[in-house]
C-alpha positions in Angstrom: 52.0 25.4 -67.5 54.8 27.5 -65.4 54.5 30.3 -67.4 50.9 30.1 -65.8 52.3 29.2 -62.5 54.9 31.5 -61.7 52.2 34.7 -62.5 49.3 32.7 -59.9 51.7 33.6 -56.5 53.0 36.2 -54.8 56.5 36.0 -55.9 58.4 38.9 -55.0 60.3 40.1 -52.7 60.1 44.0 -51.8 63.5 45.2 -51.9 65.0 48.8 -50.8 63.7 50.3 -54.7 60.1 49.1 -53.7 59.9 50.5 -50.4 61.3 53.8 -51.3 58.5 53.8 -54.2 56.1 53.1 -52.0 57.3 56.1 -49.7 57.2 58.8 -51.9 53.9 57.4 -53.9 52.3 57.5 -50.6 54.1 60.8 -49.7 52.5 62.4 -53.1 49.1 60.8 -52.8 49.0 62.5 -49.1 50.0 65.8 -50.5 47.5 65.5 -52.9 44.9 65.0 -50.7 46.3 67.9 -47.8 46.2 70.1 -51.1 42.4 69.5 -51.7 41.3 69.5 -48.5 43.2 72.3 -47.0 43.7 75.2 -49.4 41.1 74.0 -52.2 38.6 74.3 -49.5 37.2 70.1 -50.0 38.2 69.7 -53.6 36.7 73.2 -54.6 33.6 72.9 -52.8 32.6 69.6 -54.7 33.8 70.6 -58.0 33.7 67.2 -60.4 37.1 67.1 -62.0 39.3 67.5 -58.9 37.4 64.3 -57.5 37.5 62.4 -60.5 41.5 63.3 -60.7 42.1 62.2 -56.9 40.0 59.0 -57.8 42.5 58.4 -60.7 45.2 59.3 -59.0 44.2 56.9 -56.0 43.4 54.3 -58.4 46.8 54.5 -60.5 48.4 53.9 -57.4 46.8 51.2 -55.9 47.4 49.1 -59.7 51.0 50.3 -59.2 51.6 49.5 -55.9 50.2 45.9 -56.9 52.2 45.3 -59.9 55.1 46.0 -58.5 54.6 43.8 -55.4 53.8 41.1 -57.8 50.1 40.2 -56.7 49.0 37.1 -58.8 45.4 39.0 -60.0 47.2 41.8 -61.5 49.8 40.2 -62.5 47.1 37.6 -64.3 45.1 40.6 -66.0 45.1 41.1 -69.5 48.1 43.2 -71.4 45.6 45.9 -72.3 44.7 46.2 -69.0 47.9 46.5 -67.2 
């Protein structure tokens, strides 16, 4: 029962590591987006791929971003899944 217990709150701390993640994640994911929007012309005029990758890449970081702040329903998924 505390193995299940310690995984079903939000445990941890952000510490200086974290935020500075968090920075440069977000820092990358903006660039990412100015790149597409600015130069690509809006992800090459609609082109598929280039908005399934900015999907991924917003997705991987979001599940990132929660496993390392320790969110209990991440933290709770299945190994295959995380």
């Amino acid at each position: 029962m505390e193995y299940y217990y310690r995984w079903t709150r939000n445990w941890f701390e952000c510490n200086y590591l974290c935020k500075t993640f968090i920075f440069f994640d977000g820092v990358i994911f903006s660039s990412h987006v100015a790149l597409n929007i600015g130069p690509l012309q809006g992800w090459a005029k609609g082109n598929l791929f280039l908005m399934t990758y900015s999907y991924y890449i917003f997705y991987m970081s979001l599940f990132c971003l929660m496993l390392l702040t320790g969110q209990p329903g991440y933290m709770m998924a299945p190994k295959r899944t995380r």
